[in-house]
Structure formats: C-alpha cells, structure tokens
One Martini backbone bead per residue (centre of mass of N, CA, C, O) as a GRO file, in nm:
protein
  434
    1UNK     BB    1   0.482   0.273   4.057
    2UNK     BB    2   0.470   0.056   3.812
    3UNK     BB    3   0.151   0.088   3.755
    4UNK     BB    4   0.154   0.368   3.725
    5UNK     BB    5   0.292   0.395   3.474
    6UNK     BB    6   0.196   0.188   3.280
    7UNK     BB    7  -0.100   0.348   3.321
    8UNK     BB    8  -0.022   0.572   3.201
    9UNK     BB    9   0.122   0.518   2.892
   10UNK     BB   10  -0.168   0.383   2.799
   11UNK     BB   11  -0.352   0.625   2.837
   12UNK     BB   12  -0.155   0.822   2.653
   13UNK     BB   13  -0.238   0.626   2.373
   14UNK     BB   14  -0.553   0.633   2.346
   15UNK     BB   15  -0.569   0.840   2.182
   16UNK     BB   16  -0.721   0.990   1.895
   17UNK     BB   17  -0.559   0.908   1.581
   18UNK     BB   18  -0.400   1.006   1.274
   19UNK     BB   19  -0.190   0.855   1.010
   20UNK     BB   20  -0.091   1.061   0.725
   21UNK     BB   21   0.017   1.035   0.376
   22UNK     BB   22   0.095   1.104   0.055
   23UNK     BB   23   0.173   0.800   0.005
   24UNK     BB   24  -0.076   0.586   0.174
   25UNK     BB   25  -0.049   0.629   0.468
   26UNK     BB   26  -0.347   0.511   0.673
   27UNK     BB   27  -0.469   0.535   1.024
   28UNK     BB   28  -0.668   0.441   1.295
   29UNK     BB   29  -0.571   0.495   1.639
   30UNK     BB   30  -0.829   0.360   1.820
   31UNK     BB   31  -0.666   0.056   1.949
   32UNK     BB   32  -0.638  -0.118   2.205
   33UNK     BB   33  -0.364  -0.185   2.371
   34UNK     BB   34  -0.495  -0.387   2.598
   35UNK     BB   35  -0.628  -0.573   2.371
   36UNK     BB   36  -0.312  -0.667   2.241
   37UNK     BB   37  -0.221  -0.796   2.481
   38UNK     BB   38  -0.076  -1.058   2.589
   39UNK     BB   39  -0.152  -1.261   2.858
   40UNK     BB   40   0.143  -1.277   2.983
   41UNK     BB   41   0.296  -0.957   2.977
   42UNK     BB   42   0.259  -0.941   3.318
   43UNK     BB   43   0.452  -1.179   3.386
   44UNK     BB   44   0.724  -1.050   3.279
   45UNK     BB   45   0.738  -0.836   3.535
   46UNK     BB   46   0.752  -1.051   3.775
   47UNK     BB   47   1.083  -1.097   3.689
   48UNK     BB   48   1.167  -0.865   3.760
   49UNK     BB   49   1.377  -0.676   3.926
   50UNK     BB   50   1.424  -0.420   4.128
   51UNK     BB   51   1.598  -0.254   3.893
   52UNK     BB   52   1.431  -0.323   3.641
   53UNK     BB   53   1.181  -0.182   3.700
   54UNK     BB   54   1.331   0.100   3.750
   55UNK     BB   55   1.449   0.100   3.423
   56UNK     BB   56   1.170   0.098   3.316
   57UNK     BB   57   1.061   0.318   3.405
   58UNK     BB   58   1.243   0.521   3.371
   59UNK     BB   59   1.210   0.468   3.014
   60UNK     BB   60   0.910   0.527   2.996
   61UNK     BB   61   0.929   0.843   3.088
   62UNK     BB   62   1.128   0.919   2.887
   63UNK     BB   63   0.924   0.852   2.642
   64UNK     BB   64   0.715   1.061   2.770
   65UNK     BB   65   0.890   1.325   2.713
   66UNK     BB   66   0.980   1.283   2.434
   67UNK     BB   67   0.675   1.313   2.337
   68UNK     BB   68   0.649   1.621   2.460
   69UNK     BB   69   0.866   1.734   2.315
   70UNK     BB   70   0.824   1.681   2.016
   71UNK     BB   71   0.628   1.843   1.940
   72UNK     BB   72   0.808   2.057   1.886
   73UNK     BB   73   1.011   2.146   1.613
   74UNK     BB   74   1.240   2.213   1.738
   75UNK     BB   75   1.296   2.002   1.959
   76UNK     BB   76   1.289   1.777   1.715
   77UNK     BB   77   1.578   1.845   1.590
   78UNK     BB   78   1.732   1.814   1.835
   79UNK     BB   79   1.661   1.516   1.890
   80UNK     BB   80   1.805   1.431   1.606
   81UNK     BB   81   2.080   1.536   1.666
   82UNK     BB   82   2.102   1.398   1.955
   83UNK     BB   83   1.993   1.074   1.915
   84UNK     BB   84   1.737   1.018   2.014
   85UNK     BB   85   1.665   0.763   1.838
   86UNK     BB   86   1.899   0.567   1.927
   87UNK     BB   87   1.789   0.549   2.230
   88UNK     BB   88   1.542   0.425   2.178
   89UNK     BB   89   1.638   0.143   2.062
   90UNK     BB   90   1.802   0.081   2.306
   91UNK     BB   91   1.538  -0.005   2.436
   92UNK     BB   92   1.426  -0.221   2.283
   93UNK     BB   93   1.667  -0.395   2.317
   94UNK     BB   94   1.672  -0.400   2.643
   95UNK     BB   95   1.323  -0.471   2.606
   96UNK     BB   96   1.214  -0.698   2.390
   97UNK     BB   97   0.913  -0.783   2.580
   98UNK     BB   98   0.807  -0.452   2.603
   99UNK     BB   99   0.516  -0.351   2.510
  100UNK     BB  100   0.539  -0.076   2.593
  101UNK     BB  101   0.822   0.037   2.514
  102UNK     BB  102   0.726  -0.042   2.185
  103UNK     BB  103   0.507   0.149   2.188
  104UNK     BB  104   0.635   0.425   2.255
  105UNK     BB  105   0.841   0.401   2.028
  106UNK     BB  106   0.681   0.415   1.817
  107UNK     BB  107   0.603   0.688   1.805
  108UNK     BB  108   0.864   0.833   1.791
  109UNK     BB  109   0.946   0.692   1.522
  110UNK     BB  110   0.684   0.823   1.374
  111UNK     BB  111   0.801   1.130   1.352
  112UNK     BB  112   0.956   1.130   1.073
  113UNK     BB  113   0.703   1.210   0.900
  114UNK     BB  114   0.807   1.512   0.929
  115UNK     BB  115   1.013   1.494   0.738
  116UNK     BB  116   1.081   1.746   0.475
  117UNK     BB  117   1.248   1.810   0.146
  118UNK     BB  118   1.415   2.142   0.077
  119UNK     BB  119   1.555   2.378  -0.026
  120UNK     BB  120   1.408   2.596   0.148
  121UNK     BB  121   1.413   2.585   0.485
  122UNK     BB  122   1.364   2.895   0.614
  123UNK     BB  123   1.075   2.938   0.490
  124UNK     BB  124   0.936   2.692   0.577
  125UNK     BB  125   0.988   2.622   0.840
  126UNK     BB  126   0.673   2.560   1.045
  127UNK     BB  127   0.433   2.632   0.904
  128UNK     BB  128   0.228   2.392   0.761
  129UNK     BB  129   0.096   2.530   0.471
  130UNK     BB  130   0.282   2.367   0.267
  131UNK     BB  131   0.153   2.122   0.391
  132UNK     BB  132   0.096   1.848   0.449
  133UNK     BB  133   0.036   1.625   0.663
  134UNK     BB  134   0.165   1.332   0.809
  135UNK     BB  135   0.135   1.429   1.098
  136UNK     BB  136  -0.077   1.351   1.412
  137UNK     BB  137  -0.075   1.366   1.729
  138UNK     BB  138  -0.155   1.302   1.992
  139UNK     BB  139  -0.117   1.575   2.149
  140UNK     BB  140  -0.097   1.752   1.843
  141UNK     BB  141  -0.244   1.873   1.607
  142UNK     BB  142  -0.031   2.065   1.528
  143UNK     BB  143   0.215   1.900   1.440
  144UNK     BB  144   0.389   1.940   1.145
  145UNK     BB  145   0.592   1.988   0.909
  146UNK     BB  146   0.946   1.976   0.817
  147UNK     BB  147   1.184   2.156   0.686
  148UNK     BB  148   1.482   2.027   0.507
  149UNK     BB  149   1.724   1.881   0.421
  150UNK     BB  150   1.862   1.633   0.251
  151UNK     BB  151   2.122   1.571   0.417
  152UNK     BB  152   1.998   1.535   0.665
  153UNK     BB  153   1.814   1.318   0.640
  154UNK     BB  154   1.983   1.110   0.521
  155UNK     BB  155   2.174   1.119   0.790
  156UNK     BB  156   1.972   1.023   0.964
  157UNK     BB  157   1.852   0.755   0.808
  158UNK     BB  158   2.205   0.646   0.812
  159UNK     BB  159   2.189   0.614   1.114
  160UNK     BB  160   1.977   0.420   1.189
  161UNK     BB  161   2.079   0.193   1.013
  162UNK     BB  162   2.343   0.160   1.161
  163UNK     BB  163   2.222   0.104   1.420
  164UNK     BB  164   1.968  -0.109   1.332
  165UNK     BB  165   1.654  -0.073   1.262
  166UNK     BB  166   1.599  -0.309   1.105
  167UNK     BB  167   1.622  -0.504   1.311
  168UNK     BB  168   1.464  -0.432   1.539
  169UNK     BB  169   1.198  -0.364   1.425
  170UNK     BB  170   1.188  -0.697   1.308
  171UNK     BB  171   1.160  -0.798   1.578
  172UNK     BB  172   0.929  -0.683   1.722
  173UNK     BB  173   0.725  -0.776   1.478
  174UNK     BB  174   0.773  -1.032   1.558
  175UNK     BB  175   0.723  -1.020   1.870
  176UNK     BB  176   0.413  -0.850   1.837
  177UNK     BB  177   0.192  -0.975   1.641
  178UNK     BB  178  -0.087  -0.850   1.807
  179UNK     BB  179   0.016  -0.550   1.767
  180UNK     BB  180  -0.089  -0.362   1.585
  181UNK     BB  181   0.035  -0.074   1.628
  182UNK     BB  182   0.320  -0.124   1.626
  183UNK     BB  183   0.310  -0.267   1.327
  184UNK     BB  184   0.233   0.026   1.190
  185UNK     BB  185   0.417   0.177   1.301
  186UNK     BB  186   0.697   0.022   1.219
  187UNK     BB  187   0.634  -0.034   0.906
  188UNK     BB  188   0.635   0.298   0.860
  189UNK     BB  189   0.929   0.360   0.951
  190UNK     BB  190   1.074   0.185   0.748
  191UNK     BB  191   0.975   0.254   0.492
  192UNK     BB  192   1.105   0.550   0.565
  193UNK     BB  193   1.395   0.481   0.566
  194UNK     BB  194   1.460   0.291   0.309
  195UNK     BB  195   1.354   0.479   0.102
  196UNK     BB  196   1.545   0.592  -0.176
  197UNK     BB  197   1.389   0.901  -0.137
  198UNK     BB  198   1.531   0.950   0.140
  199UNK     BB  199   1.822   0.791   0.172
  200UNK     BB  200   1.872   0.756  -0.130
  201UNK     BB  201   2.103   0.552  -0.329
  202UNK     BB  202   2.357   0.587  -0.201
  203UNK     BB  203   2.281   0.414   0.014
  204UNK     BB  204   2.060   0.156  -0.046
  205UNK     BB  205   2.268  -0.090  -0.019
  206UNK     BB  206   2.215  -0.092   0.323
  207UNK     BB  207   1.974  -0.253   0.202
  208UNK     BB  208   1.710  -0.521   0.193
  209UNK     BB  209   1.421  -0.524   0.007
  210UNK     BB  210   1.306  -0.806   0.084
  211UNK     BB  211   1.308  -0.789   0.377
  212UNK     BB  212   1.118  -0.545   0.427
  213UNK     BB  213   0.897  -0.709   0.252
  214UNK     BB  214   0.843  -0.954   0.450
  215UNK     BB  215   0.773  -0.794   0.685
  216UNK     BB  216   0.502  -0.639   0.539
  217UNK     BB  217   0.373  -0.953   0.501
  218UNK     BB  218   0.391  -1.061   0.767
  219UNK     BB  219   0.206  -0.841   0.895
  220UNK     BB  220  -0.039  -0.839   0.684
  221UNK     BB  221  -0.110  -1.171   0.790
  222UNK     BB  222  -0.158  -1.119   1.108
  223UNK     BB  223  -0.399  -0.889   1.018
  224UNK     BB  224  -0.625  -0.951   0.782
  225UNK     BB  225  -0.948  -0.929   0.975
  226UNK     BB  226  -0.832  -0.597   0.998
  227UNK     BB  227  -0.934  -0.331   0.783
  228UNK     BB  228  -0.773  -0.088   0.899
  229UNK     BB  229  -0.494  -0.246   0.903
  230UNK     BB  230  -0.493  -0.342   0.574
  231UNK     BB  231  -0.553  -0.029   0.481
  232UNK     BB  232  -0.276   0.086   0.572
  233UNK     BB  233  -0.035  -0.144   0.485
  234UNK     BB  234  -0.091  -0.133   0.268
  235UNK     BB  235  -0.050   0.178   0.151
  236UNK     BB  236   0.253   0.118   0.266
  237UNK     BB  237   0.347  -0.018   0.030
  238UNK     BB  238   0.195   0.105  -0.244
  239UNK     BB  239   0.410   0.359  -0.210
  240UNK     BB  240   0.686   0.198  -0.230
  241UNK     BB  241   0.606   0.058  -0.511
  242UNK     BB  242   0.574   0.301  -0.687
  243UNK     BB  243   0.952   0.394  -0.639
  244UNK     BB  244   1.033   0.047  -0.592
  245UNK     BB  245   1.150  -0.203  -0.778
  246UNK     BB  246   1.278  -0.381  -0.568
  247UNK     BB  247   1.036  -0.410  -0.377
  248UNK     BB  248   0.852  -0.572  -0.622
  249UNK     BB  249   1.051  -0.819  -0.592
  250UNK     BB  250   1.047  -0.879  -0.313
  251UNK     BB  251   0.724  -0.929  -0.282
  252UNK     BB  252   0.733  -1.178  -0.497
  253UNK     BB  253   0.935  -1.340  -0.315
  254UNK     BB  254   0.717  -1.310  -0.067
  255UNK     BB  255   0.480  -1.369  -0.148
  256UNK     BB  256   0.196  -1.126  -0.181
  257UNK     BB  257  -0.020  -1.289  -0.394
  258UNK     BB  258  -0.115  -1.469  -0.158
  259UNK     BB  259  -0.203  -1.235   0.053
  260UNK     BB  260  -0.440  -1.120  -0.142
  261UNK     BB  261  -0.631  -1.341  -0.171
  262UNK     BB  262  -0.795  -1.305   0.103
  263UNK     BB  263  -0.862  -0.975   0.051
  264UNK     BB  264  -1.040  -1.022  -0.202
  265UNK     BB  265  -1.261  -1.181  -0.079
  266UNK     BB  266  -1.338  -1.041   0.177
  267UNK     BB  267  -1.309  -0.752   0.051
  268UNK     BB  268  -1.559  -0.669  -0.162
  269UNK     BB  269  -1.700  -0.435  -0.015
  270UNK     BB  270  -1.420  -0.247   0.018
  271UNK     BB  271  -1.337  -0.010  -0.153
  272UNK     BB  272  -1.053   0.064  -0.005
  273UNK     BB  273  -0.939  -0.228  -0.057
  274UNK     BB  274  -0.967  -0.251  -0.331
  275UNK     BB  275  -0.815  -0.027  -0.456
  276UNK     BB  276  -0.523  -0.079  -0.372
  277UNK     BB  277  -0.484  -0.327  -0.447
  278UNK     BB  278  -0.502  -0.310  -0.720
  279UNK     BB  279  -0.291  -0.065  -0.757
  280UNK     BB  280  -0.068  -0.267  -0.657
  281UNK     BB  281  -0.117  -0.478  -0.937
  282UNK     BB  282  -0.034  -0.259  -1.124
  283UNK     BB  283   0.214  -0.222  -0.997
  284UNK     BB  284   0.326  -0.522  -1.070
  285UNK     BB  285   0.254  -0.558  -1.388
  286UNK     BB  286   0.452  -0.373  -1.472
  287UNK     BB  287   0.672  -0.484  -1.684
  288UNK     BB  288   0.570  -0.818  -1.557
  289UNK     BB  289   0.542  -1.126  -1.659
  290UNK     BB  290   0.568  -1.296  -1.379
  291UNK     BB  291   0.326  -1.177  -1.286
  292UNK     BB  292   0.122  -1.210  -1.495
  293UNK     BB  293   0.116  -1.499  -1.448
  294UNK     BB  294   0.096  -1.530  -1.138
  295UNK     BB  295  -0.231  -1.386  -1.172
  296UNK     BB  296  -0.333  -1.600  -1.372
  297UNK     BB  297  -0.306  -1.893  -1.195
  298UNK     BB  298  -0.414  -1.769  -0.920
  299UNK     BB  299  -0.719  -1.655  -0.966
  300UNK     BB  300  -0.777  -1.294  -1.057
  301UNK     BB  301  -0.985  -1.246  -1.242
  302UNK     BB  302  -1.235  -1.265  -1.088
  303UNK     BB  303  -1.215  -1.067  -0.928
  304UNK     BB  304  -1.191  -0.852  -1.118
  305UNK     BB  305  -1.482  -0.844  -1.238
  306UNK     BB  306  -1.617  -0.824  -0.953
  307UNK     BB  307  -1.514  -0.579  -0.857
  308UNK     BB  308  -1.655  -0.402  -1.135
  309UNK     BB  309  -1.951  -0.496  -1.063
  310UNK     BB  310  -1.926  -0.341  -0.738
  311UNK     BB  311  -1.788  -0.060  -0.864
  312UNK     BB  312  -1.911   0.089  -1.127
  313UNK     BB  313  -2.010   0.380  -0.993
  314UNK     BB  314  -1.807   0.498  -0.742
  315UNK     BB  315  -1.486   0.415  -0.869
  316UNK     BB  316  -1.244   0.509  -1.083
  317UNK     BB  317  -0.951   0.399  -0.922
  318UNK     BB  318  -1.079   0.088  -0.935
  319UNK     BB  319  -1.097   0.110  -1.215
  320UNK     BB  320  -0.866   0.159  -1.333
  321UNK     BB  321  -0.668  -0.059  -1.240
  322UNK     BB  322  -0.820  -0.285  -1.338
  323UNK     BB  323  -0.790  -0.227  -1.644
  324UNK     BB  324  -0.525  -0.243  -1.659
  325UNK     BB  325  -0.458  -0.521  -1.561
  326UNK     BB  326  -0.640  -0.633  -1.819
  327UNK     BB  327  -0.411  -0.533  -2.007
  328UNK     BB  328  -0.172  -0.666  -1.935
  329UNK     BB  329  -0.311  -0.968  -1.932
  330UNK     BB  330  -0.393  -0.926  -2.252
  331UNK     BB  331  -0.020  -0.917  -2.350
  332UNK     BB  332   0.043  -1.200  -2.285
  333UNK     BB  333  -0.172  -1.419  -2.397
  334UNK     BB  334  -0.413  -1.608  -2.524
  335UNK     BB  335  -0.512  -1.725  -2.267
  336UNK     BB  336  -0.583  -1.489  -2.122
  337UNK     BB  337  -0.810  -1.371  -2.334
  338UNK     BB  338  -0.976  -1.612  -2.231
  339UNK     BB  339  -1.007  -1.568  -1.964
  340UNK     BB  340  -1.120  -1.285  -1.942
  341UNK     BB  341  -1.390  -1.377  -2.159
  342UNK     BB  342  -1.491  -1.589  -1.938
  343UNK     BB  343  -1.506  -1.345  -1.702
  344UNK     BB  344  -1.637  -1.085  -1.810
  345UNK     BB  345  -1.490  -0.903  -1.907
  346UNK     BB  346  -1.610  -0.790  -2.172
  347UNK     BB  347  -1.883  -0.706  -2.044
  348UNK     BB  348  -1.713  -0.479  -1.818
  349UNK     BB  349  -1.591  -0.303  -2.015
  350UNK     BB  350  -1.847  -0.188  -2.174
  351UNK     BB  351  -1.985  -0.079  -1.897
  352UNK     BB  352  -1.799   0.141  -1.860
  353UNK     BB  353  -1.763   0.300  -2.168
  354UNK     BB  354  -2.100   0.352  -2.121
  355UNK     BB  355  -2.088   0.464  -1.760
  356UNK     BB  356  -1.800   0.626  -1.892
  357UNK     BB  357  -1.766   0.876  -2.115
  358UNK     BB  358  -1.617   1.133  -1.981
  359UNK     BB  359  -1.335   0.935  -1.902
  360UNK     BB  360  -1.080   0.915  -2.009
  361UNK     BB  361  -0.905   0.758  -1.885
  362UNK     BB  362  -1.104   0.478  -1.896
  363UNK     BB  363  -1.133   0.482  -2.178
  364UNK     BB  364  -0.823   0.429  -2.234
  365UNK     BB  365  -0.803   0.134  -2.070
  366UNK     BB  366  -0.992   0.042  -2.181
  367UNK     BB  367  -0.997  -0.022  -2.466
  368UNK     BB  368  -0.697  -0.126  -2.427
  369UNK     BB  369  -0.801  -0.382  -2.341
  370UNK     BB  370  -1.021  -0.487  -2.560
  371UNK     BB  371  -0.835  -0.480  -2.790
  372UNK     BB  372  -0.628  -0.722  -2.661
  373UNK     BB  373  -0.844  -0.906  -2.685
  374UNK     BB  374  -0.905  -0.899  -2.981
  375UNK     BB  375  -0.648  -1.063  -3.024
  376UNK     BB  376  -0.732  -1.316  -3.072
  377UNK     BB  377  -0.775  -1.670  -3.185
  378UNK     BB  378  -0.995  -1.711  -3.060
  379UNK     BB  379  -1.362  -1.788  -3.084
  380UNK     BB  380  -1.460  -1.759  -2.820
  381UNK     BB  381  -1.402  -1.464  -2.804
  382UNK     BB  382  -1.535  -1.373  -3.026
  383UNK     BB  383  -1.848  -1.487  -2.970
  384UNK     BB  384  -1.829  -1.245  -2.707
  385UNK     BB  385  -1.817  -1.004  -2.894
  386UNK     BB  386  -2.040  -1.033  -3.111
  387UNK     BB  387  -2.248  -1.045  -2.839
  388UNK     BB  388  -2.194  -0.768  -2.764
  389UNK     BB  389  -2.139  -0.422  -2.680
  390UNK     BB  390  -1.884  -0.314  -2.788
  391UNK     BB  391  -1.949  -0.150  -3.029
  392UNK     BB  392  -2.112   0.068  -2.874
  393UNK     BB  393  -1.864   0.139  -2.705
  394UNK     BB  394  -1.621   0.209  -2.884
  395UNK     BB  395  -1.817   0.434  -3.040
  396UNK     BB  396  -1.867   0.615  -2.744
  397UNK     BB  397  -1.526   0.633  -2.733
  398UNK     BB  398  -1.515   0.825  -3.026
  399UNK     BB  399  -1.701   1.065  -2.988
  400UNK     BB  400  -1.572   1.158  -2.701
  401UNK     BB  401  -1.233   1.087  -2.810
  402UNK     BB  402  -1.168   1.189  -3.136
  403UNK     BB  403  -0.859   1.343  -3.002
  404UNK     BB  404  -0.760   1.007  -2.880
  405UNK     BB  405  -0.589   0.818  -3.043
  406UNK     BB  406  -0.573   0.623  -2.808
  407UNK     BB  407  -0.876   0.556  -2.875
  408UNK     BB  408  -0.941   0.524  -3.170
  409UNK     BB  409  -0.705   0.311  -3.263
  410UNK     BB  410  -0.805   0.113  -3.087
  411UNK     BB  411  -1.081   0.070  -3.154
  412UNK     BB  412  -0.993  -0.002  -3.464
  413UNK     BB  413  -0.938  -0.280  -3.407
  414UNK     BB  414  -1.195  -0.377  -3.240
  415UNK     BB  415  -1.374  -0.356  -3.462
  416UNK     BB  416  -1.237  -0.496  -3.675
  417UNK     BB  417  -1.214  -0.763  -3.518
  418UNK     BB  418  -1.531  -0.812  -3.463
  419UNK     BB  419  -1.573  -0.831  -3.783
  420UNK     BB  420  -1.389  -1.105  -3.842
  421UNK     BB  421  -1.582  -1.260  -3.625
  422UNK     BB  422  -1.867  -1.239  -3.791
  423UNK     BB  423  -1.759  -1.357  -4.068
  424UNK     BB  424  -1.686  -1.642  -3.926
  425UNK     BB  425  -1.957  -1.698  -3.836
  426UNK     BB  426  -2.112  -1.705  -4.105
  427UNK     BB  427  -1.978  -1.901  -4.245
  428UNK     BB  428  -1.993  -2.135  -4.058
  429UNK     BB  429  -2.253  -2.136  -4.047
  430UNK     BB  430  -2.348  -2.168  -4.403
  431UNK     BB  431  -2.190  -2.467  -4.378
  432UNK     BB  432  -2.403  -2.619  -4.201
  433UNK     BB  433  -2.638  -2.601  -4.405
  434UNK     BB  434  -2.454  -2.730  -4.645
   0.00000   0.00000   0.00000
C-alpha cells in the first residue's frame, strides 16, 4: 500500500501546467518531481514505524483528494473557511522530511492565488470571464479566480500568518533545496500571503519583510542554474518589489544584488530573464541612493549596456528599464557619468533614440539618461559626447516628440552642453598648435 500511494502521488503532480497571475509570477511546471528528489529521500520512509506509514498514507491521500475537492470553486471556499489550509500546515510540520508530502502540500497551498478582491462578491464570483486566471491547476484548467470580499481574504490570510505558515513554508524551503516545484511553489504561496496588498498593511507588521526577502533569495540562489525557475523567481520578487517598499529594503539587507550578478552573466542572452532582472533593478534604484552606490561599485554597469547591444531591436520593455536604470545612476554623481560613458552608454542610448523613434516611452528615458549624463564635468564624457551622434539623435528625439516637453527640455540641455563640450575642445586644439 505504501508504494502504491506514493507512486499514485507522483504521478498525480507530473501532469504539465503553468501557473501564472498579473503580478508576474510565471512557471511552467513540467519538471520531473523525481528527478528532484534527495537520494536518501526513500530511505528515509524505511525508518517510519508500521503506525507512521499508515498515517503517512494516510495524510497523502488526505492531501490528494483535497486537491479533488478544491477543483469546484464552492468546495474551494468551504475549504479555507474550515481551516482547511491550516490542516495542510499542520502535515508539513508533522511530517518535515517527506518531500512527497511537502510537495503535496505546496500545490493546495499555491491554489490562494484564486482568490480575488472585489467590491461586488455576488455578481462576480465563479464567472472567471472578467478576471485573468491565476492558477490554472494540475488537474483543471478550468478552474478560475474566486471573487471574494476584502475582509474574507484578510481574515484567511492572517489566519494561516497566525498559524505559523511563514514559518513551516520557511523550513520546508530550506529542506527541500533541491526540489524545484516545492521552492517555487512554496516561495510563491509565502509572496502572496505576506503582501501588504493582500494581507493588510493594518496587518503587515506580524511579517518581517527581511525574512521573507532572504528567503526569496535563498531560493533565487539554489537553482540559478535553471532559466525556468530564475524567470518564476524573479517574477515573483519583482511583483512584490514594485509595491512594497519594506520588502524592496529587506532585499537589499539580503545581498539581492550579488544573487543577480551571476544571472546577468549567465543568461545575457535569455530575453525573458533579462528583461525581468532589469526591472527588478529599475525599481531598487529609484530613489535609493545606497542601490545605486552599490550597483555602481558591483560592476552592473557592463551588464547594462551590453542588456542594451544584444536586445536592441526586439524588447522595448527591456529598453525601458535598462535606460532608466541608466537615468538613476547618471542622478548619482560625477563618476558614475564617467562610468557610464566609458562603458558605451552614450554609444547605446543615442542608437535607441535613433533605432526607435516613434516610441514615445523609451524616447523619454533615454533622452532623460543622456542629458544627466551630459552634465558631467569630467572631459573624458565631452570627448565620447561631441564624437558620438548624440546630435543627431537628440534632433529626431525633438522632431518626433516636439509636443513632448520633457523630452524637448531634456534635449536641449544635452545638446547645449554637446555645444559646450566642442568650443572646450577646440580652444583645447587651438592652444596645443600655438
């Protein structure tokens, strides 16, 4: 009996399936549950008593046929409204070894990701045409988002807090190391429960947004070596990172920025895992002085412009992102404008300008990187500025977005100190022949 549900269990999770919502967590989850399985991890069941393997089974089936249940969107909310969730809990804790278990657990857990937010419950709930789906679930892709009040969401949400779920998913995380879909799963349960837009903010204080930021790290760093899960990962970092300002700080506490460095190495030419990574980047720079000291320092700066050479044509989203990061830390100081223009920033940004003329976006970030970079003091900058086509890029920045203020007003900054940058440099000349 042993074998036979285990290898039910198995087999019951193998089946391919994407979990997906607006916030921009994205996995494809068709990675083989037993090819991640620890070596020792069956003979950990060898050492379970004749009592403890029954209540194992048991607890598997239990867990399989709650994943049955919860198909139905009725069923799924008498599920959480009788505590169904903190049930699963209470099997991880009990069973902190068994990864069938934990990955069992990690899927009705990941099904929170249905429930939705609406001022009007009764007219929304169940249609699942008026909202994008979050989860399409293993065993049904029909299954859709649940519309729900505020109130309930909360009260679930910080019922399963109390209960300990960020703990318990905490350990799992950590014991589970090697098993891709639980950490992905499990990381993504923890972002969605923890989030201030979700839980509260009048709750927000019974999490630690560091823990949780270590934790998202710790995963991002166990599998770095598989596109899949580094593009899951991140989607959910940067969906939280863009509206929680605590969790962007907790990142920072956590290295973030060491774990991206070998990601941008890696994977320069995965557009998917670039473009994320950048925006991830874009919104830890704004108006933090001390990310972009140490984006500065850490050497992030090739990336950036080298992002810009290898996805110039195909990734606007790419672009924006890159060049606005280049906005911020030209903002930073002198050096930093020094940086950028030895690394081929003004090379990159004037062949956006000229290579994408009618995106208004991209026009005004690049435009706006290029002017704080013109204001450099440094010679080095002019020289790389009045030899470059800067000019030209400038002007059809100016032709086509004439009615653009900020990007007129940026323009004619950069192309005066251009103007400036040339009478320096010929006065220059003029003295050396005399």
């Amino acid at each position: 009996m042993t074998t036979t549900t285990t290898t039910t269990t198995k087999t019951l999770y193998h089946e391919s399936a994407t979990v997906s919502d607006d916030e921009g967590f994205v996995t494809e989850s068709s990675w083989s549950n037993e090819d991640e399985q620890d070596d020792d991890d069956d003979d950990n069941y060898s050492d379970l008593s004749s009592s403890s393997m029954e209540e194992r089974d048991r607890v598997l089936q239990e867990l399989e046929e709650m994943l049955e249940l919860i198909e139905d969107n009725d069923d799924f909310l008498l599920f959480v409204s009788e505590e169904g969730l903190e049930d699963v809990l209470d099997f991880m804790v009990a069973f902190p070894d068994d990864a069938d278990i934990h990955f069992a657990s990690s899927l009705v857990l990941v099904h929170l990701f249905r429930l939705e937010c609406t001022t009007d419950t009764t007219s929304a709930r169940g249609t699942g045409r008026t909202h994008q789906p979050l989860l399409q679930t293993y065993a049904s892709p029909s299954s859709m988002m649940i519309s729900v009040s505020t109130d309930f969401l909360q009260s679930t949400l910080l019922r399963l807090v109390e209960a300990g779920i960020v703990e318990t998913v905490g350990v799992s995380i950590q014991r589970f190391a090697n098993h891709q879909r639980i950490q992905t799963f499990l990381l993504a349960t923890l972002l969605r429960v923890t989030h201030p837009r979700y839980l509260g903010m009048k709750h927000y204080h019974r999490v630690d947004p560091t823990i949780i930021a270590q934790w998202a790290i710790r995963t991002l760093n166990g599998h770095n070596e598989c596109q899949r899960f580094v593009l899951a990962v991140l989607g959910s970092i940067f969906s939280r990172s863009r509206q929680d300002p605590s969790f962007r700080t907790g990142l920072l506490e956590a290295d973030i920025l060491e774990a991206l460095q070998p990601i941008l190495s890696n994977y320069k030419a995965n557009v998917s895992i670039m473009r994320i990574t950048l925006q991830l980047l874009f919104v830890l720079t704004d108006k933090n002085p001390n990310c972009r000291g140490l984006i500065l320092q850490g050497g992030f700066v090739p990336h950036l412009t080298r992002a810009i050479r290898k996805h110039l044509d195909h990734d606007f989203a790419l672009l924006l992102a890159a060049c606005g990061i280049l906005w911020h830390l030209a903002n930073e100081n002198d050096q930093a404008k020094v940086l950028i223009a030895q690394n081929r920033g003004i090379e990159y940004l004037t062949r956006i300008l000229l290579r994408h003329p009618e995106h208004w976006k991209v026009q005004v970030l690049a435009v706006g990187a290029l002017c704080s970079v013109s204001l450099s003091q440094d010679p080095i900058v002019g020289e790389i500025l009045v030899t470059s086509l800067a000019r030209d890029a400038l002007g059809t920045a100016m032709y086509h977005h004439h009615d653009l203020d900020m990007v007129v007003d940026a323009a004619m900054i950069a192309l005066t100190r251009i103007e400036e940058f040339t009478t320096e440099l010929l006065h220059e000349a003029l003295s050396t022949i005399h």
